[in-house]
C-alpha positions as CSV (number, residue, x, y, z in Angstrom):
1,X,178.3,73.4,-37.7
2,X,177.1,75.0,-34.5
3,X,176.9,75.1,-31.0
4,X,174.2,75.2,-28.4
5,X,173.6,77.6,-26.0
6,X,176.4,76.9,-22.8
7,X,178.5,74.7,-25.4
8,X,182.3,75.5,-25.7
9,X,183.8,73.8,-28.2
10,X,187.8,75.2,-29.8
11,X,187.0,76.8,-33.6
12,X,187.7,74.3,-36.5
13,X,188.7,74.4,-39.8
14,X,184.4,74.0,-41.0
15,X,183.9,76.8,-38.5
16,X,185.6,78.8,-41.0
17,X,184.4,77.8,-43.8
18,X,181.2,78.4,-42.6
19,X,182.1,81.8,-41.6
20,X,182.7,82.2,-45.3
21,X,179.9,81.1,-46.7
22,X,178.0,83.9,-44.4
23,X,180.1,86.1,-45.9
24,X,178.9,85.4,-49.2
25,X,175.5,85.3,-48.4
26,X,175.3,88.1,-46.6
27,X,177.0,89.8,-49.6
28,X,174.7,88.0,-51.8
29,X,171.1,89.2,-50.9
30,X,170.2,92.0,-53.8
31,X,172.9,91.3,-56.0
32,X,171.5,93.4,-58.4
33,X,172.1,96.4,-56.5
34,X,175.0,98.3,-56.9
35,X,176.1,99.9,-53.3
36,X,176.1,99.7,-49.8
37,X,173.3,97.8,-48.6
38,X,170.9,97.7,-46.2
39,X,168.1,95.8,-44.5
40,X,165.3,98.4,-43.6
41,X,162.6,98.0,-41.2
42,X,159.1,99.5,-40.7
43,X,155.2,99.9,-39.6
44,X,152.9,97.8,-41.3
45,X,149.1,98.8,-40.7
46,X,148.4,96.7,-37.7
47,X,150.6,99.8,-36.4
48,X,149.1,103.0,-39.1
49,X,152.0,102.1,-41.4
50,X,152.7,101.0,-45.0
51,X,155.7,98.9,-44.6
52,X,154.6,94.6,-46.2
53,X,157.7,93.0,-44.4
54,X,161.6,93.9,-44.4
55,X,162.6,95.7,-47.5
56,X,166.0,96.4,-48.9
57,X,168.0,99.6,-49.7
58,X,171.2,100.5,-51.7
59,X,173.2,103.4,-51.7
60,X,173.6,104.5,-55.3
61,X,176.8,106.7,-56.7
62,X,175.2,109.7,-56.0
63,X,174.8,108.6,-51.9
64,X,171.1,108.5,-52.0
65,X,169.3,105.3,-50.8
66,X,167.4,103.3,-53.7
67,X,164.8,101.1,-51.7
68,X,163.5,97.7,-53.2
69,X,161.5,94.9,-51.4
70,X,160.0,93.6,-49.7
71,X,162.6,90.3,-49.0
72,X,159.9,89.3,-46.2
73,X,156.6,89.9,-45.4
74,X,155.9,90.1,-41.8
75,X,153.8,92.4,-39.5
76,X,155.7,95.4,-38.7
77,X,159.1,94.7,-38.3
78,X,160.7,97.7,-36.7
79,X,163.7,96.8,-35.0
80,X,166.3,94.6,-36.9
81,X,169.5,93.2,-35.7
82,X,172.3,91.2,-37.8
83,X,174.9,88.6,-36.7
84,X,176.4,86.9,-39.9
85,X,173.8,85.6,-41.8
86,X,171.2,86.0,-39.5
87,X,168.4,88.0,-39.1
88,X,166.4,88.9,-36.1
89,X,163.1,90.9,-36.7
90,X,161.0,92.4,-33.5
91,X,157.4,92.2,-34.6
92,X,156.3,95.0,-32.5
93,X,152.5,94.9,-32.2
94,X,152.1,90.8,-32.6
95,X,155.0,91.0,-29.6
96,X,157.5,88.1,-31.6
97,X,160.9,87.9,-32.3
98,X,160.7,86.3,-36.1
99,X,164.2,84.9,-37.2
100,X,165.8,84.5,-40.8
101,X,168.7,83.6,-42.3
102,X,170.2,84.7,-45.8
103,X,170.3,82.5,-48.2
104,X,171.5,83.9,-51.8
105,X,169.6,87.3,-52.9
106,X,166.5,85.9,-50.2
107,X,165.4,85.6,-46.2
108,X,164.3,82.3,-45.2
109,X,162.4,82.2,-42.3
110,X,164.0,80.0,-39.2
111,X,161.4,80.8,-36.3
112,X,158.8,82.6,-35.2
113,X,158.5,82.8,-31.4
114,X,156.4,85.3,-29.0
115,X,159.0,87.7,-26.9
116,X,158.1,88.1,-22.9
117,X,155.9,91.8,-22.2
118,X,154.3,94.3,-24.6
119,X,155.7,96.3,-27.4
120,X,159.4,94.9,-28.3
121,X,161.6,97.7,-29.5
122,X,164.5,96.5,-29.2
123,X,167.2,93.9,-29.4
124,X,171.1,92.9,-29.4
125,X,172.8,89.7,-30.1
126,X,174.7,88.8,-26.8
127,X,177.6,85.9,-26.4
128,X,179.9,84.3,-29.9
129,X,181.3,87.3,-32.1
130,X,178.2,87.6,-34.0
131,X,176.4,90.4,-32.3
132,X,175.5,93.1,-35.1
133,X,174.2,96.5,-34.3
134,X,172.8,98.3,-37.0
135,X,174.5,101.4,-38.4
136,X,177.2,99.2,-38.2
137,X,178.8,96.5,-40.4
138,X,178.5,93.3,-38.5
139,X,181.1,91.1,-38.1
140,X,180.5,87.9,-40.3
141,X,180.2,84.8,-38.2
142,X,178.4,81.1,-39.0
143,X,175.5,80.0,-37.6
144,X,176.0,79.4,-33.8
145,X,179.9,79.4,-33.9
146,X,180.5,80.8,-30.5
147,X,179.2,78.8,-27.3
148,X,176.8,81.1,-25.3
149,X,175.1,83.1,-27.9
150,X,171.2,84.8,-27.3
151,X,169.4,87.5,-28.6
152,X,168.1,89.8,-25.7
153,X,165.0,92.0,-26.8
154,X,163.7,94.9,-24.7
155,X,160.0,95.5,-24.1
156,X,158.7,98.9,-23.6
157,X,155.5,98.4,-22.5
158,X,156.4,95.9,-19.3
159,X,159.8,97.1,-19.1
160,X,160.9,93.6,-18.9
161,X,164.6,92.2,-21.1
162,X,163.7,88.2,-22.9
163,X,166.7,86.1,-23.4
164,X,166.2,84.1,-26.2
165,X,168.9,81.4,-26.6
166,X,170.1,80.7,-29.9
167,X,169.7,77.5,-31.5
168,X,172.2,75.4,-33.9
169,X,170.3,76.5,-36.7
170,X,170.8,80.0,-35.6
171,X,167.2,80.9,-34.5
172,X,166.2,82.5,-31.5
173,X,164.2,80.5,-29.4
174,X,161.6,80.6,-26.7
175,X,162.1,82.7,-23.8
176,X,164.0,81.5,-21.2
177,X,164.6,84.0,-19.1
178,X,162.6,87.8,-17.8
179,X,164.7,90.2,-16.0
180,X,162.4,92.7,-15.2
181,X,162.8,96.1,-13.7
182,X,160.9,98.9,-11.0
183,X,161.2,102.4,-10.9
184,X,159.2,105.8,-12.8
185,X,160.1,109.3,-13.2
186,X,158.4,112.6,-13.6
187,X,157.2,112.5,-16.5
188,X,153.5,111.7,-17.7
189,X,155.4,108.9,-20.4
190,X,157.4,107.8,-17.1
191,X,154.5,106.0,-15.3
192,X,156.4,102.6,-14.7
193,X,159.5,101.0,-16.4
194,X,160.0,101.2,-20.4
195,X,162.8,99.0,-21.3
196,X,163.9,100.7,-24.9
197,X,167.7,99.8,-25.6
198,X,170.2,96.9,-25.5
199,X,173.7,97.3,-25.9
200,X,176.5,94.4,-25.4
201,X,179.8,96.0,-24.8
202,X,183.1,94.6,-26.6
203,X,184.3,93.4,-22.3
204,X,180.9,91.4,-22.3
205,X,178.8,93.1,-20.3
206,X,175.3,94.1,-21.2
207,X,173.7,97.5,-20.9
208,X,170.1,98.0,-21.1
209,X,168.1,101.6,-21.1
210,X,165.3,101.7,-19.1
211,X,162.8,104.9,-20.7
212,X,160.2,104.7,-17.5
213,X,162.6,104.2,-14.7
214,X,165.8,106.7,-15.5
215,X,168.5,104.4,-15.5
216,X,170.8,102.3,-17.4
217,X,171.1,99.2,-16.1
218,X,174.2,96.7,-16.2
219,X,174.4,93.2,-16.1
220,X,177.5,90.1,-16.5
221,X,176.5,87.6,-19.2
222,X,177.6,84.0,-18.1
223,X,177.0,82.4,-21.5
224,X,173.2,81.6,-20.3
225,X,172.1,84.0,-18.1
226,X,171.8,88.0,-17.8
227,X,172.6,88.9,-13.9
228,X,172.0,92.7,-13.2
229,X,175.1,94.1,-11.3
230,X,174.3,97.6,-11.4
231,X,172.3,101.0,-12.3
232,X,173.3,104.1,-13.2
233,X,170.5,106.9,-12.2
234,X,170.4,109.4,-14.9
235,X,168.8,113.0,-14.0
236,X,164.9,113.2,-13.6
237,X,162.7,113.2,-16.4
238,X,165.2,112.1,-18.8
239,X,163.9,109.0,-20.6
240,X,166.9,107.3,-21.5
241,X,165.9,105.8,-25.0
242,X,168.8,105.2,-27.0
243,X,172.6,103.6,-26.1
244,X,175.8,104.1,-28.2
245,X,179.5,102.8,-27.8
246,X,182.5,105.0,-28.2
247,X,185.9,103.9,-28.5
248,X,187.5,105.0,-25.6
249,X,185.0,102.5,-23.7
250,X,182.2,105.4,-22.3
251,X,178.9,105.1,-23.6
252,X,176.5,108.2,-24.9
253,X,173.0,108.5,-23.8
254,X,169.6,110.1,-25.6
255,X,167.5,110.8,-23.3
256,X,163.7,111.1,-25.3
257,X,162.2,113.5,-22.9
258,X,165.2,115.4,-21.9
259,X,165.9,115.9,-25.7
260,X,169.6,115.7,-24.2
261,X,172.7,113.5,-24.8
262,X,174.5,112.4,-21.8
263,X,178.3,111.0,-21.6
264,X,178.7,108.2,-19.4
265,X,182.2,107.0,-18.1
266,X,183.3,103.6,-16.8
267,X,184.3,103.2,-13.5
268,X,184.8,99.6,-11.9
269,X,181.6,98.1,-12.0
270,X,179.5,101.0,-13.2
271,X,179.4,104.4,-15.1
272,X,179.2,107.8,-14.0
273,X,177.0,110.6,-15.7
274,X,179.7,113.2,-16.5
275,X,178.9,115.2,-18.7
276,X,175.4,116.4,-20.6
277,X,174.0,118.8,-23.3
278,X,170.9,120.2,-24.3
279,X,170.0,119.1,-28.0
280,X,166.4,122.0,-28.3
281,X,165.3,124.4,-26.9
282,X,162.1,124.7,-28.7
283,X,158.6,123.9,-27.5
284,X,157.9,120.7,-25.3
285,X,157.1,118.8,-28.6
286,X,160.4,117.2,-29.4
287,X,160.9,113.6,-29.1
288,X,164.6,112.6,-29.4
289,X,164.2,108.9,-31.4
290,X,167.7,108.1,-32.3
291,X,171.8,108.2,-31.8
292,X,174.2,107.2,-33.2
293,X,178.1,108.4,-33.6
294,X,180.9,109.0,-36.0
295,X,183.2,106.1,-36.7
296,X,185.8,108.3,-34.6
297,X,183.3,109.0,-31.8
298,X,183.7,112.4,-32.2
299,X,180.4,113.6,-33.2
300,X,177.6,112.2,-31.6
301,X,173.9,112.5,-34.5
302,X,171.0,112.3,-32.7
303,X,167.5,112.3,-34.4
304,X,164.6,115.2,-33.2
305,X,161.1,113.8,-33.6
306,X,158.8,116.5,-33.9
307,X,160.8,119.4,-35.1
308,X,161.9,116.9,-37.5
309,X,165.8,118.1,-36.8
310,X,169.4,116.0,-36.9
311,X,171.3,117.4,-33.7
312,X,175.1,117.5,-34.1
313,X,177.3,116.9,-30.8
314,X,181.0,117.4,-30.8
315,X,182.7,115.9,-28.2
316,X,186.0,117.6,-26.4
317,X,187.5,115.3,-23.7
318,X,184.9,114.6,-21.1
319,X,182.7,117.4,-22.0
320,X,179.9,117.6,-24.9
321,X,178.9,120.5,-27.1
322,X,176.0,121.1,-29.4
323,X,177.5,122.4,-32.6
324,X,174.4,122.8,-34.8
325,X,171.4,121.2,-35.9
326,X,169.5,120.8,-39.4
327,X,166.7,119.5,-40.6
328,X,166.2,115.8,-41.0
329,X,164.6,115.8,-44.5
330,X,161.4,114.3,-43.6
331,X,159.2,113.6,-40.7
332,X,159.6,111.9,-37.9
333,X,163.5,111.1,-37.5
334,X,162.9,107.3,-35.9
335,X,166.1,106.1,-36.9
336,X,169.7,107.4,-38.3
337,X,172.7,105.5,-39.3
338,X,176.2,106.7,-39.8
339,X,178.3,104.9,-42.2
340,X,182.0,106.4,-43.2
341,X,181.3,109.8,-44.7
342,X,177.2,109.8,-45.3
343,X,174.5,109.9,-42.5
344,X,171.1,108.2,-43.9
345,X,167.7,109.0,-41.5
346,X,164.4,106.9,-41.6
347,X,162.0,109.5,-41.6
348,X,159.2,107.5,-40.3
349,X,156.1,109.7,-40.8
350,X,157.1,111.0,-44.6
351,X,157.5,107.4,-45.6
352,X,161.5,108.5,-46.8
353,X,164.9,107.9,-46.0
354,X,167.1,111.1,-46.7
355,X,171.2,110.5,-47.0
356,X,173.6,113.5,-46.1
357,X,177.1,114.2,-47.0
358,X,179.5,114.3,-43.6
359,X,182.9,115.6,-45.1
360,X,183.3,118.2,-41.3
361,X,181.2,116.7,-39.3
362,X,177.9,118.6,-40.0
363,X,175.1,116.9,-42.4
364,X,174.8,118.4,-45.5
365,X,171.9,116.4,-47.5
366,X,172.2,114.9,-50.8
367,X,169.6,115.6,-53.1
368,X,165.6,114.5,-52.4
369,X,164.8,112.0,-49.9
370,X,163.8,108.8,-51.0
371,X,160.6,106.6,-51.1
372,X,160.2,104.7,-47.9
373,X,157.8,103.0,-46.4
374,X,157.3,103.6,-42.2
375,X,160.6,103.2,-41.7
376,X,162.0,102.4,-38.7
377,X,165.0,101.1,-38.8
378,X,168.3,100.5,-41.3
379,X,170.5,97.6,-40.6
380,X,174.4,98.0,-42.8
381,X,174.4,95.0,-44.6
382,X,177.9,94.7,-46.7
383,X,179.2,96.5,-49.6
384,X,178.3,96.2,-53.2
385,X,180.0,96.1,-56.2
């Protein structure tokens, strides 16, 4: 059973079955595999990569990633997102949002709808208790079992946020709302606004990271509309790319051109920047591509494109330090996903995905990397056997 967008309805006793059968489906899909598993992204060759569709990864004994697949074939699916049983897939250059659920050890395909602008990178499921982010497990929920649920995808190129409503078969539908945004910065990438990140907070509220403009925006979801309430300026020339949650309720910041993290604190409405640290100090080549934290918030792993490094940030209160970095075991770091005690990076350009060992905080690789193709993004699925 399910609920359209704006429908409230009180849970039920076939909500929760429901709920279970997600659970088993999700924990169904490569059976076969032994191991945490995990949906993988990547660049198919409309974008120079080798990726046929959405493959699948397992973390073996030894806490290296074996990669099978694909489960899908669709054109470059390199940003993934997971709410129960569903999956949502951002077909970056054909600019769709394509939607699938698991069924069993397979991904059946729900919809295929275009997203608003150029280039989507990113996306979060808003509304329900479904919203998954990946590097994370995702809490299991049915199909459409909270009233108010919607995928929002950011578009780099137009800078504009989609809200695509979710149906009661648990796709995402056609667009029915743009927010778009203004603004640049200083830097040659910064010529207009590059929406890059969504993040939905556990109070409701929706964060977005504007790349072009140098802010984080925030906005009140109503159950069928994103409303912009405020934006939080971030220094010059950062490029804020990526978005992560920490326990205490701030929110850390990668800026891409900056090659910085930043710490923001809530206050009221809004956050304040108060606190930032340098992650190179290299040549102008480095990209920052990725961020994501310990299950503690503690440290703070962001991924360095170009010198092909993992930076390490501890945090200590309200200020940020960068205690080391290391190299990422491939090329390209697009992606990075902590999960318990092991760090695993997409390394997008070496077609690999390397796995480190996090027993003090500090990434200490196990073994080779492993065969991937392009990737760009890993999605926790459940545990194996």
């Amino acid at each position: 059973m399910s609920a359209h967008l704006g429908d409230h309805r009180p849970a039920t006793a076939a909500d929760a079955d429901a709920a279970a059968d997600a659970d088993a489906d999700a924990a169904a899909i490569g059976r076969g595999l032994v191991g945490t598993r995990y949906l993988i992204g990547g660049y198919g060759t409309d974008r120079g990569g080798t990726a046929a569709g959405i493959g699948l990864g397992a973390v073996d004994a030894d806490g290296r990633m074996r990669v099978t697949g694909p489960l899908a074939e669709v054109p470059s699916p390199s940003w993934l997102s997971l709410a129960g049983d569903r999956v949502y897939a951002l077909l970056e250059e054909t600019a769709e949002i394509a939607s699938f659920r698991i069924v069993g050890d397979r991904l059946d395909l729900l919809s295929r709808h275009p997203t608003a602008g150029g280039a989507p990178c990113h996306a979060a499921v808003v509304g329900g208790a479904g919203g998954g982010a990946p590097g994370a497990a995702s809490s299991s929920t049915a199909v459409g079992d909270a009233a108010g649920e919607a995928v929002v995808v950011a578009s780099y190129r137009t800078g504009m946020l989609a809200v695509h409503p979710v149906g009661v078969d648990g796709s995402a539908g056609p667009v029915a709302q743009v927010v778009t945004a203004h603004g640049s910065g200083p830097h040659p990438a910064q010529g207009g606004p590059h929406a890059h990140h969504v993040l939905a907070l556990p109070d409701g509220r929706v964060l977005s990271a504007d790349l072009g403009a140098d802010r984080v925006f925030v906005h009140d979801w109503n159950g069928t509309r994103l409303e912009r309430t405020a934006a939080v300026e971030v220094p010059p020339g950062t490029g804020p790319r990526d978005l992560c949650a920490l326990p205490d309720g701030c929110v850390a910041v990668l800026g891409e051109w900056s090659s910085s993290v930043l710490l923001l604190q809530p206050r009221g409405a809004t956050f304040d920047v108060v606190a930032e640290v340098a992650l190179w100090s290299g040549d102008d080549s480095c990209q920052a591509a990725a961020l994501a934290a310990s299950h503690d918030g503690r440290y703070l792993y962001a991924g360095l494109r170009g010198p092909d490094q993992v930076a390490v940030v501890e945090r200590r209160a309200d200020t940020l330090v960068l205690r080391t970095t290391v190299p990422s075991g491939g090329a390209w770091p697009r992606h990075l996903v902590v999960d318990g005690q092991r760090l695993h990076v997409a390394n997008q350009n070496s077609n690999s995905i390397a796995s480190f060992r996090l027993d003090d905080g500090v990434p200490r690789q196990l073994g080779d990397a492993v065969a991937a193709p392009s990737p760009t993004c890993l999605v926790r699925l459940s545990s194996g056997r």
